[in-house]
ZAFISE-630155 format. One record per residue: x, y negated, z negated of N, C-alpha, C in turn; residue in three letters. Coordinates in pm, whole numbers, padded with zeros to 5 digits, always signed. Layout:
ZAFISE-630155
XYZXYZXYZALA...
END
This chain:
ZAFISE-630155
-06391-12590-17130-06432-12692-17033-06583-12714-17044UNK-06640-12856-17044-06743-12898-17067-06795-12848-16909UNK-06952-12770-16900-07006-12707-16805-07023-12866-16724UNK-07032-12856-16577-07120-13018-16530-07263-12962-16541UNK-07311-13129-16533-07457-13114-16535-07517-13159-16428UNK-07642-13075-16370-07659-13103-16236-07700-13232-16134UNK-07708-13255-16113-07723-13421-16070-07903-13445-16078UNK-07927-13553-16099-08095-13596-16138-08137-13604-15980UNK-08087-13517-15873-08141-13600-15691-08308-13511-15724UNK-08357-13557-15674-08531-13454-15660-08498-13356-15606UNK-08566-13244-15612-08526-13112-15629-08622-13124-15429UNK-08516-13018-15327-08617-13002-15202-08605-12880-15219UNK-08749-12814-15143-08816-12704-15125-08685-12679-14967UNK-08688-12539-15028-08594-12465-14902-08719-12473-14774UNK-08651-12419-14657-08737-12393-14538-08733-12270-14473UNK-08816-12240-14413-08772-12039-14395-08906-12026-14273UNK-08838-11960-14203-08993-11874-14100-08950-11794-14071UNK-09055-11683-14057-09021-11600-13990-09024-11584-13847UNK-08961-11586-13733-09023-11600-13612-09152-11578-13553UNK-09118-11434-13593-09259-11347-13498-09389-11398-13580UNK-09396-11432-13711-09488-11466-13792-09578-11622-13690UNK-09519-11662-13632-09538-11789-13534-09586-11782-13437UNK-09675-11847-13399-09716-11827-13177-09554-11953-13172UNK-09492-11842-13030-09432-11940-13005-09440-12043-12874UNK-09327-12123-12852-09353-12180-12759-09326-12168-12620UNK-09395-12161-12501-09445-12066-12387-09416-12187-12278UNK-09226-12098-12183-09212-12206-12126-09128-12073-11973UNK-09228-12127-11896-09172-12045-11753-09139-11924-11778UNK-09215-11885-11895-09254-11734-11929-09135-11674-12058UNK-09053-11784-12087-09020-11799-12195-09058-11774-12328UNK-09039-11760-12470-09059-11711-12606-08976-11797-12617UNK-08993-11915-12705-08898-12028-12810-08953-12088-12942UNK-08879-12049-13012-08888-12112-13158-08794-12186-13220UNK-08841-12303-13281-08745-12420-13335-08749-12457-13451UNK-08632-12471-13493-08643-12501-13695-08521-12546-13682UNK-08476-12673-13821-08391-12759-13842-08345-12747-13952UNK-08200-12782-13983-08158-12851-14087-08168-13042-14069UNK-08087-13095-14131-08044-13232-14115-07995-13256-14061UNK-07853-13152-14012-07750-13146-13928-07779-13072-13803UNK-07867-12992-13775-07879-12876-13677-08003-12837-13668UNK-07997-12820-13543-08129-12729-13487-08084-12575-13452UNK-08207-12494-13470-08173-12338-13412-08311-12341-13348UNK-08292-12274-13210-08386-12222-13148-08340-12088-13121UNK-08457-12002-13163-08447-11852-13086-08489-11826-12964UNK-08490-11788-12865-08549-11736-12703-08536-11611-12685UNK-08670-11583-12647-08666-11432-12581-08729-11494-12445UNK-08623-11439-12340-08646-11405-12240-08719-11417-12140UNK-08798-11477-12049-08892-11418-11937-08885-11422-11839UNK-08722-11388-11768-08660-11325-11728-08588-11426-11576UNK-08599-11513-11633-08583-11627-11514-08455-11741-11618UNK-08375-11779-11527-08266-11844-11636-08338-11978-11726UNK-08280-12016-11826-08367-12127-11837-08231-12254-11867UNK-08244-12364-11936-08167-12457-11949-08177-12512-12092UNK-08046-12515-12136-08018-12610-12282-07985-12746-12234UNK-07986-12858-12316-07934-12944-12339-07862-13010-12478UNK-07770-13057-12450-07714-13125-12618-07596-13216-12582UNK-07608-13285-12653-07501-13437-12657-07360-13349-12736UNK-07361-13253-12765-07255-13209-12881-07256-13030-12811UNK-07119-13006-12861-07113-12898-12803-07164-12743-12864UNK-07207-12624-12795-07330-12544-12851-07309-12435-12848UNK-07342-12348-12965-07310-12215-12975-07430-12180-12954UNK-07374-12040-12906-07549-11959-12818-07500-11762-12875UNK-07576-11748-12926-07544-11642-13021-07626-11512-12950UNK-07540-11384-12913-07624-11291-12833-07582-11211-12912UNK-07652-11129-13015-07641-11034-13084-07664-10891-13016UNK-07726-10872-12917-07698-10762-12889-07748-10710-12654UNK-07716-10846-12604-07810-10872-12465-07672-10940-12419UNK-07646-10860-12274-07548-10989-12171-07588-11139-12187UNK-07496-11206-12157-07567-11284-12035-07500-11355-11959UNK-07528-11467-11898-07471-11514-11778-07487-11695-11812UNK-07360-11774-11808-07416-11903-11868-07348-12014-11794UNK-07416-12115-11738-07317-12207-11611-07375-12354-11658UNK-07265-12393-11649-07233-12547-11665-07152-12617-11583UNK-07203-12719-11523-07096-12802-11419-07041-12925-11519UNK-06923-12928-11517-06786-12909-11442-06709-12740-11520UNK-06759-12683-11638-06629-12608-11696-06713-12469-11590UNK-06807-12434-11491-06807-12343-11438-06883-12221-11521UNK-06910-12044-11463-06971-12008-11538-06906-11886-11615UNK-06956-11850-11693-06904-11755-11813-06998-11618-11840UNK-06891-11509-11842-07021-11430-11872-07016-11347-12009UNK-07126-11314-12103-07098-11221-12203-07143-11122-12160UNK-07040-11007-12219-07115-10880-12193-07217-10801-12272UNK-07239-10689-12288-07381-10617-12363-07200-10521-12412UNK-07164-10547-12556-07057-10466-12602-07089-10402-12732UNK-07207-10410-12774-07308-10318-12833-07263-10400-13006UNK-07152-10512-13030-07164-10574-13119-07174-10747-13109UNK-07282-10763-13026-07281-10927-13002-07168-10978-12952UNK-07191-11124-12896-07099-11237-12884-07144-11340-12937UNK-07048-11466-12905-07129-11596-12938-07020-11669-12821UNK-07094-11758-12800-07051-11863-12643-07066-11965-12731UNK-06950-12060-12711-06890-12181-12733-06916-12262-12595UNK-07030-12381-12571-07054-12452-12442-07036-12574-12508UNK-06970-12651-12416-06958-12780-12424-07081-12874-12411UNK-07043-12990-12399-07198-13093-12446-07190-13114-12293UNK-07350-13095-12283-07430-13087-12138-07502-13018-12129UNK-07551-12982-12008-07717-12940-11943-07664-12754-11932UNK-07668-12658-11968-07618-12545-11916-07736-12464-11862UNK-07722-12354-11769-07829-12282-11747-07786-12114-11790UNK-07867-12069-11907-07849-11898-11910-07938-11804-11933UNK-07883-11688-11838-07969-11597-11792-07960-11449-11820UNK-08091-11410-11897-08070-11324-11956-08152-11185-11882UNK-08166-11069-11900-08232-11000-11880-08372-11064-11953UNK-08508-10978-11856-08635-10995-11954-08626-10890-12086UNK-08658-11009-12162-08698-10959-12307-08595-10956-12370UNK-08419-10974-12325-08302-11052-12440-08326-11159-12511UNK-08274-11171-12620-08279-11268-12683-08136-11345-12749UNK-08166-11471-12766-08066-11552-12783-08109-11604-12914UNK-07965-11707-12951-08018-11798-13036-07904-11923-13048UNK-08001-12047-13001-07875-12183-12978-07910-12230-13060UNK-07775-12296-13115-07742-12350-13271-07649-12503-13235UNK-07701-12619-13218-07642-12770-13172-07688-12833-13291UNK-07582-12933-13320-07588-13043-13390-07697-13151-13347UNK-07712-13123-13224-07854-13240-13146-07923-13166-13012UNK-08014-13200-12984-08087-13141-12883-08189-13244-12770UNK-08148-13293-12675-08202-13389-12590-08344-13309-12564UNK-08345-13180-12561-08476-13128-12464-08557-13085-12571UNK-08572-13087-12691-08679-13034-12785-08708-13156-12861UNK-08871-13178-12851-08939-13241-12915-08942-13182-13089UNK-08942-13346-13148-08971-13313-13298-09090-13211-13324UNK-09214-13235-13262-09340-13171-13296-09256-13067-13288UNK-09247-12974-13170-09198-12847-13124-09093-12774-13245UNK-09078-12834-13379-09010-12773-13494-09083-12726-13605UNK-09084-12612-13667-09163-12555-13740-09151-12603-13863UNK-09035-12635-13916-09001-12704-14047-09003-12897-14042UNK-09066-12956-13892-08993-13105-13918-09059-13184-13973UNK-09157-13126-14105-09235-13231-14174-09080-13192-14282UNK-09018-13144-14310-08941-13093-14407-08820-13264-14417UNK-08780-13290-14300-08696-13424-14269-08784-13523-14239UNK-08918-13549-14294-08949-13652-14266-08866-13810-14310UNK-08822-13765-14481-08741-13793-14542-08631-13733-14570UNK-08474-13823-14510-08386-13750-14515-08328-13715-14633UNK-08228-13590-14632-08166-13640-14789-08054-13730-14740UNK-08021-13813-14845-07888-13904-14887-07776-13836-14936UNK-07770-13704-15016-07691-13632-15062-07590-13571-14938UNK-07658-13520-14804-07622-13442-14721-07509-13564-14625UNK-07392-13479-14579-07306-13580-14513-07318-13562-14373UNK-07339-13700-14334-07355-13666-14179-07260-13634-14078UNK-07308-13539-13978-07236-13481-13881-07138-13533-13837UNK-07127-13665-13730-07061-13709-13705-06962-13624-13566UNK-06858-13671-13595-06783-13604-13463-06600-13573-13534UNK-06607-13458-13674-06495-13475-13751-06381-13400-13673UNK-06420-13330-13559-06294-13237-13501-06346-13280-13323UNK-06216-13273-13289-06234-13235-13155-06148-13200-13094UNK-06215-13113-12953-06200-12994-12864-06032-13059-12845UNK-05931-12974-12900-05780-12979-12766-05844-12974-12632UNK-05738-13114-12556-05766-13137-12425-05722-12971-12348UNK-05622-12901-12413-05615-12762-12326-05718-12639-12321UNK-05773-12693-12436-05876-12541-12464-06016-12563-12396UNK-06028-12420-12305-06160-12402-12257-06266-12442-12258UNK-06348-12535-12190-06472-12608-12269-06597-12440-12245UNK-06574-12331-12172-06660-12256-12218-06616-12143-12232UNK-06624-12063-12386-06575-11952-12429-06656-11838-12433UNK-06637-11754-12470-06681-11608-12525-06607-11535-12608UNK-06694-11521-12731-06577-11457-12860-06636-11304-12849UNK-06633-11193-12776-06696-11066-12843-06632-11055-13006UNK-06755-11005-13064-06724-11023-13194-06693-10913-13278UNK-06668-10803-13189-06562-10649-13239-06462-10741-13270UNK-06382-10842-13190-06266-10857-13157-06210-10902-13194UNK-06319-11007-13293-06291-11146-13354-06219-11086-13541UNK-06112-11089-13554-06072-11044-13709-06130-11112-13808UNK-06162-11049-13942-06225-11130-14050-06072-11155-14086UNK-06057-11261-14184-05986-11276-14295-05911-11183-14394UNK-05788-11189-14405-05760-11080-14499-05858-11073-14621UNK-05831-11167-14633-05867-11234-14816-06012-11250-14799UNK-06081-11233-14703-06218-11242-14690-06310-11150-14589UNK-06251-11000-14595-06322-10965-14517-06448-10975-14481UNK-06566-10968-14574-06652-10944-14529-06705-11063-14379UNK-06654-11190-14373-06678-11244-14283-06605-11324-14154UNK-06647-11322-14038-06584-11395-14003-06637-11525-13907UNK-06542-11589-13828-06584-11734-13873-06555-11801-13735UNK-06604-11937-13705-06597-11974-13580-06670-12109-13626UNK-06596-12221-13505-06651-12386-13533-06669-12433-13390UNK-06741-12527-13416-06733-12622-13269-06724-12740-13343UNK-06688-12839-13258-06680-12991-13302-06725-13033-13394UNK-06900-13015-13432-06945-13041-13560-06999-12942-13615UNK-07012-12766-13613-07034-12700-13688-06930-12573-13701UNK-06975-12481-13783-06919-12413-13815-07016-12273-13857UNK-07021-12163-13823-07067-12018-13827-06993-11932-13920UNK-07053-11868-14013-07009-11726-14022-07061-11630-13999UNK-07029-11543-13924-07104-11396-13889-07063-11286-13946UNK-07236-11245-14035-07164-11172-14136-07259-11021-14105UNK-07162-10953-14072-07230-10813-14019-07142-10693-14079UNK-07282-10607-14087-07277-10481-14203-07370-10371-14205UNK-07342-10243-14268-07452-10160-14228-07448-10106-14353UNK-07622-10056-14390-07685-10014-14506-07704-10117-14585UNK-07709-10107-14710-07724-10213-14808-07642-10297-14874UNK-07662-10397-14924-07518-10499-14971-07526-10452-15129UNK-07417-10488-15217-07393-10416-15284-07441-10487-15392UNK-07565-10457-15513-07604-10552-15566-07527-10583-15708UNK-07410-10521-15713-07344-10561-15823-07227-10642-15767UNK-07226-10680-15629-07107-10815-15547-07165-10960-15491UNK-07281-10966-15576-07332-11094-15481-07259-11186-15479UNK-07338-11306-15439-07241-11431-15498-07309-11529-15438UNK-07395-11584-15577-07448-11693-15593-07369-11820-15632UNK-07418-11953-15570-07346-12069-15518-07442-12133-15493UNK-07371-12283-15500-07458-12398-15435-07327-12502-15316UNK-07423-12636-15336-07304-12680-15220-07357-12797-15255UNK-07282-12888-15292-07339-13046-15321-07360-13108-15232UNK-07291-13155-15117-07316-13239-14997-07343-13161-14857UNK-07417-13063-14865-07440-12983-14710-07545-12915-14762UNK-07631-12876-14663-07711-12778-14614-07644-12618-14588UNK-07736-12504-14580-07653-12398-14509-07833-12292-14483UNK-07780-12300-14320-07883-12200-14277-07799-12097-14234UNK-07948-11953-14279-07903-11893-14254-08029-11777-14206UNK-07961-11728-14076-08040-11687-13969-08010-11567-13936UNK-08109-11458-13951-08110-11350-13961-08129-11247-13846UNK-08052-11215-13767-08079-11139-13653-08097-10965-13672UNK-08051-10908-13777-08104-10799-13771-08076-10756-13921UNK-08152-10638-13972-08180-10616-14121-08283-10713-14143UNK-08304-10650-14291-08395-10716-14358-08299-10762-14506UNK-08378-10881-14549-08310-10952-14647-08396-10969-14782UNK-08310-11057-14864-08386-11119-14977-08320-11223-15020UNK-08357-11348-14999-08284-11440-15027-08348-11519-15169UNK-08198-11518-15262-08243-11513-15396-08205-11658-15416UNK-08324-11770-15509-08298-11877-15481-08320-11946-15660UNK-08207-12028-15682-08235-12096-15789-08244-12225-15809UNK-08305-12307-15896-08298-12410-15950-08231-12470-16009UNK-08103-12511-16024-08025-12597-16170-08152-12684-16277UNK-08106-12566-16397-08170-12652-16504-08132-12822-16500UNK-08168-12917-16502-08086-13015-16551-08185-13106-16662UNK-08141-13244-16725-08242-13310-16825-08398-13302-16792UNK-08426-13309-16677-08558-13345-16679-08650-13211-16687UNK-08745-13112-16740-08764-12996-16736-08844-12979-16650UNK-08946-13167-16603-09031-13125-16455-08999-13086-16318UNK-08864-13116-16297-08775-13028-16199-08787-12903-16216UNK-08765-12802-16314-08768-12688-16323-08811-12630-16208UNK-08776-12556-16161-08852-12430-16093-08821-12321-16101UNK-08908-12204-16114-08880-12037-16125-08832-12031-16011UNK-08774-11952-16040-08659-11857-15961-08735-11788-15814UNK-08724-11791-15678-08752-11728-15591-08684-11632-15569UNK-08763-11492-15501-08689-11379-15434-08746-11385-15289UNK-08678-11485-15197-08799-11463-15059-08770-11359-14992UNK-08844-11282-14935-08804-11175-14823-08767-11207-14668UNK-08694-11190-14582-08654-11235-14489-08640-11141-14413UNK-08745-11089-14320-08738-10991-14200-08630-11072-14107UNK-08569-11021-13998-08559-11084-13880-08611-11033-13779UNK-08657-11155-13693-08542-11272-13692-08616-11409-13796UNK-08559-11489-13882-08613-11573-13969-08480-11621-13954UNK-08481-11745-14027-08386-11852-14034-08423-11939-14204UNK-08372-11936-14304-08344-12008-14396-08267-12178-14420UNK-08333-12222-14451-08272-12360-14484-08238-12394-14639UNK-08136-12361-14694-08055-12397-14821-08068-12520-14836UNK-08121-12593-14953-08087-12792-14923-07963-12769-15077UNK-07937-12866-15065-07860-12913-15116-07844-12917-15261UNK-07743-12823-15355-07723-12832-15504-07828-12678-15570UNK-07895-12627-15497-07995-12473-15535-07943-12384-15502UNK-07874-12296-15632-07781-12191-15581-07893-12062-15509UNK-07765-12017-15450-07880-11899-15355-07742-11766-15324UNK-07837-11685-15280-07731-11548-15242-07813-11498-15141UNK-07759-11434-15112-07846-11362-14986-07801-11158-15013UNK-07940-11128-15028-07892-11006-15035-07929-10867-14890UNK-07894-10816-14820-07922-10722-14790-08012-10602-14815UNK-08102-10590-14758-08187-10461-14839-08220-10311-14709UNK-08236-10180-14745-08258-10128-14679-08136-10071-14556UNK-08151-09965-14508-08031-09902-14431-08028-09994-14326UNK-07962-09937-14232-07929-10015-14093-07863-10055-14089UNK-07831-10166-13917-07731-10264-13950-07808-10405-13977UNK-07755-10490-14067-07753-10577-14079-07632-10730-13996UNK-07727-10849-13936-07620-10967-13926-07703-11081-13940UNK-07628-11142-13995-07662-11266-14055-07548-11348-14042UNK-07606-11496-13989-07536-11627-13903-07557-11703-14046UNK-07434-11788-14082-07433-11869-14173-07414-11985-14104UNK-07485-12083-14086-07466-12213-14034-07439-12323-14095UNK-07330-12411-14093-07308-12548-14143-07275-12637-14068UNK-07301-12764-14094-07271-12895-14012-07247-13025-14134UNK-07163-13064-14147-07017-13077-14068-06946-12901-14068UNK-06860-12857-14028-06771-12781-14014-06706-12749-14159UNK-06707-12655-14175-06634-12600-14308-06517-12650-14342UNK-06436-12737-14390-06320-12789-14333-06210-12732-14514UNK-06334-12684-14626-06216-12585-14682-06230-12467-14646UNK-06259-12401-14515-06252-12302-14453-06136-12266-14372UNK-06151-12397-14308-06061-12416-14200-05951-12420-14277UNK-05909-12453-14371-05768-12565-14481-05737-12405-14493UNK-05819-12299-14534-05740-12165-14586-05760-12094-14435UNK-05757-12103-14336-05683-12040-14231-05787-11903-14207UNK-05888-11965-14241-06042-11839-14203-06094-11849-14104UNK-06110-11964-13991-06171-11983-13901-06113-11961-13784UNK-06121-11825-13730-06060-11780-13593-06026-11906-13490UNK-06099-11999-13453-06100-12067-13370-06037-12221-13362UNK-05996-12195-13502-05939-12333-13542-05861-12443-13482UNK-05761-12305-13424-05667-12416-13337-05705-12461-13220UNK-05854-12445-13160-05893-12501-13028-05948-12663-13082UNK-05915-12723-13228-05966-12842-13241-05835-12900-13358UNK-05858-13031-13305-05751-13138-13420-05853-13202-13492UNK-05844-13317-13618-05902-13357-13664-05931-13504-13581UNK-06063-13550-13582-06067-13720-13510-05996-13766-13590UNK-05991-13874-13549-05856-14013-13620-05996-14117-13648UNK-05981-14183-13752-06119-14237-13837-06122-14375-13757UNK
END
């Protein structure tokens, strides 16, 4: 089989911060930091100890790796996660929510859109000044069954990986899709698995361990594209932005535990097709 050859699109520079590396942004005694894909925003929050409020037109995962909390929305009412010493993640519907954490927990909300955060207020948003064309837009490809809960809590002991795929497991909302991939000590450097993705983005956001995210270039005709090969290091908490067609792996380094959030928008939907995404059946496909 003739290899393909990589497509001539201009080559984009990935995006990456490290949090703490940042002053962040200082709100009713709040800690917030903001970084984007095309499809998604992630903000991290720590705490200052007073509830605070999200907003989003689309419905929002709020990721507590290792902190209760307490999360209310009018009309679906409030929800609580507990402190079960392996994270949760809360599934909130689109609207104003308020959650409250102990001082100094930390969170991290992951929406397809965000009414209450200014562009400035993003660490990467000179990165979309120009969009890509390659990347497919969000849109609204699944939605919520009228029976299922508009606010959840997955503890994520609980949540099963995949036979066929243990190492991760998996969860969607309307327009995205998560994998949470958690592990202890080092990843195994003779199992990586380097990949690209032609029409999506994939962040990936690092809540505990330390990383190395290994990043390549596709040779293709032109050789001024070229670029050497990156090994970035990725303390957490940091967040990575994959663009589109640059294979990458992510490796694990160093003991501990390690977790790492794989983020996509649209929704994984050959994820979903092989029966990996725990949550699947709380959504049908829209009708075009």
């Amino acid at each position: 089989m003739t290899p393909s050859i990589p497509r001539p699109a201009a080559v984009r520079h990935r995006s990456f911060a490290a949090f703490d590396a940042h002053e962040p942004l200082l709100s009713d005694g709040h800690r917030r930091w903001c970084m984007r894909g095309q499809n998604f925003i992630v903000e991290r929050i720590v705490s200052g100890g007073q509830p605070f409020t999200v907003e989003s037109a689309s419905e929002v995962l709020v990721i507590l790796p290792d902190a209760p909390a307490t999360l209310s929305h009018a009309p679906s009412g409030t929800v609580v996660a507990r402190a079960n010493g392996q994270g949760s993640v809360c599934i909130l519907a689109a609207g104003v929510h308020a959650i409250a954490l102990a001082e100094g927990g930390s969170c991290a909300v992951i929406a397809s859109s965000r009414g209450d955060i200014r562009e400035g207020d993003i660490l990467n948003a000179d990165a979309y000044a120009e969009p890509d064309p390659r990347i497919v837009p969000t849109g609204r490809p699944y939605l919520r069954r009228p029976d299922a809960a508009e606010a959840q809590v997955f503890e994520m002991a609980s949540v099963p990986a995949p036979r066929d795929n243990p190492r991760l497991k998996m969860l969607q909302t309307e327009t995205l899709s998560i994998n949470w991939v958690d592990y202890h000590g080092e990843r195994d450097r003779t199992a990586l698995s380097p990949h690209s993705h032609t029409d999506f983005e994939q962040g990936s956001l690092a809540l505990a361990g330390n990383y190395v995210h290994h990043l390549r270039v596709p040779w293709g005709k032109n050789a001024n594209l070229w670029r050497p090969d990156e090994h970035l290091p990725a303390p957490s908490p940091s967040l990575a932005v994959i663009p589109v067609d640059l294979v990458h792996t992510t490796e694990g380094i160093g003991g501990g535990h390690h977790l790492l959030i794989d983020i996509f928008s649209p929704p994984r939907a050959d994820f979903i097709a092989k029966g990996w995404v725990h949550n699947a059946g709380d959504y049908v496909p829209a009708r075009d």
